[in-house]
Structure formats: C-alpha cells, structure tokens
N, C-alpha and C positions, 0 to 999 in steps of 0.2 A: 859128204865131203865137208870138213873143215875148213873157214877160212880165215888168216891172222888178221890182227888188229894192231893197233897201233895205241896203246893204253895213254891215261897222261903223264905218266911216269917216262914217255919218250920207248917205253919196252913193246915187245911184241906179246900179244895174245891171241892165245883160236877161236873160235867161233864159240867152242863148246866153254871155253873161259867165261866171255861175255855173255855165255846166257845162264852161266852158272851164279856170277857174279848180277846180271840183273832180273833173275828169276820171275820176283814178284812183280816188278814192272812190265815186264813182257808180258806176263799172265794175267795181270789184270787189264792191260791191254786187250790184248783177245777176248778175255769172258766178259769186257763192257760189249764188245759186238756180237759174239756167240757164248752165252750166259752157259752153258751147258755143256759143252763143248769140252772133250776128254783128252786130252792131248801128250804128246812126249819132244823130245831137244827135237827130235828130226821136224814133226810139223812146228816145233817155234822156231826151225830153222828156215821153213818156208816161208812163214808170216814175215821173217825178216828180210827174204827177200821177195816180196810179193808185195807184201803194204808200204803207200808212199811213207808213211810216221815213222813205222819202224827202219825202213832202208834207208830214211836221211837220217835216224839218229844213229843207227849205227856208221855212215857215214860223219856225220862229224864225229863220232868216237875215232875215228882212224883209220875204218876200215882200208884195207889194203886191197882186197879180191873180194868181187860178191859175182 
C-alpha cells in the first residue's frame, strides 16, 4: 500500500513518489546498517515505517498516513 505525502510545494505525493524522489538517501541509510542487504520499494517501504530516522523524516516531510 501507498501512502500520500504532503511535498513542500504544499502538493500531495505517494509513498512510491518519496522513495523515488529520495532513493539514494534511503539506500544509503539501510546499507550503512545492512551493508549487503538486497532490497526493493516494498522493503524500503518498511524501513520507513519501522525505523525511528526514517519514519520522523518522512514525517516531517508531510507524511499524511503511515
């Protein structure tokens, strides 16, 4: 499941937006704690809701629903 965001442009965006749009941030996130680690949107959609870093940044990005 997708959930929208609140970009700072005041507009809305989906989940799959924001990890589109922070790919390499998210991913170097992860691989500094699991270096090896093979991943796709759905497990970086879990890291974001599962890790305190990632779920308050994507909170103050806007998040709407997590």
């Amino acid at each position: 499941m997708w959930y929208s965001i609140i970009n700072n442009e005041g507009g809305y965006m989906t989940l799959e937006d924001f990890i589109d749009e922070n790919r390499n941030e998210i991913d170097d996130i992860i691989k500094s704690i699991i270096p090896n680690f093979d991943f796709d949107d759905e497990e970086r959609e879990n890291w974001i809701m599962n890790d305190e870093g990632l779920y308050g940044w994507a909170l103050s990005g806007g998040v709407v629903d997590i």
